[in-house]
N, C-alpha and C positions, 0 to 999 in steps of 0.2 A: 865235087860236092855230092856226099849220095841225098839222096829224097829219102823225108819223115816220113811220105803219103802214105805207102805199102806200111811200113811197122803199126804207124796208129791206127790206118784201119783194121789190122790184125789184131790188135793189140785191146782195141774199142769191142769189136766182134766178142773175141774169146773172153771177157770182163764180163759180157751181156751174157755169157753162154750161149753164143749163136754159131748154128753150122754155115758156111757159106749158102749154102739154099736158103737157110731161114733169112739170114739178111737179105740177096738176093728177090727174096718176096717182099719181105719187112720194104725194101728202099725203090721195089718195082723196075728190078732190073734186071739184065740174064744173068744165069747163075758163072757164065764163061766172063764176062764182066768182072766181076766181083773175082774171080782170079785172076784175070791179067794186070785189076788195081793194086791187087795183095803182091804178086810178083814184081808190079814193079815198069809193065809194057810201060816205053817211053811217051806214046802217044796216044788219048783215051779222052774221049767227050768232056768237055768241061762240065755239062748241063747235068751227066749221068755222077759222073764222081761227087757234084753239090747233093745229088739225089743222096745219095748211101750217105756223104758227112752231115747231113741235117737230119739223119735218126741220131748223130751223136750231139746236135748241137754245135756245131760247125761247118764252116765254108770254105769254099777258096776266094779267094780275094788276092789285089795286088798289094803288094808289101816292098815297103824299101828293099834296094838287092846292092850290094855291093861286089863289083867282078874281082875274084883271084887271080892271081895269075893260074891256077890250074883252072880254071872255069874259062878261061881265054879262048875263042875258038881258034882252031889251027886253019 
């Protein structure tokens, strides 16, 4: 299953006209940050990624999840 998270932050960013620094400032966090959320790093503070999705008006939160079989861990 890939992750939304990287494209709608991308995606939210470049709509805004924001360079990653400007968001980076804008959501008060490092600007290395805000790349590795865009890229996609698998592992990344919950507290900081809420930070940057509440300049957009969103959060994370838990949500029903239903396992694939490719989402299966081996």
């Amino acid at each position: 299953m890939k992750d939304p998270l990287p494209g709608f932050v991308k995606q939210r960013r470049r709509a805004l006209s924001l360079t990653q620094p400007d968001l980076a400032n804008r959501a008060g966090v490092g600007l290395r940050f805000i790349r590795e959320l865009e890229q996609g790093k698998p592992t990344l503070r919950l507290d900081k990624v809420n930070q940057v999705l509440a300049l957009f008006g969103h959060r994370m939160e838990p949500v029903a999840y239903r396992m694939e079989v490719d989402d299966a861990p081996r």
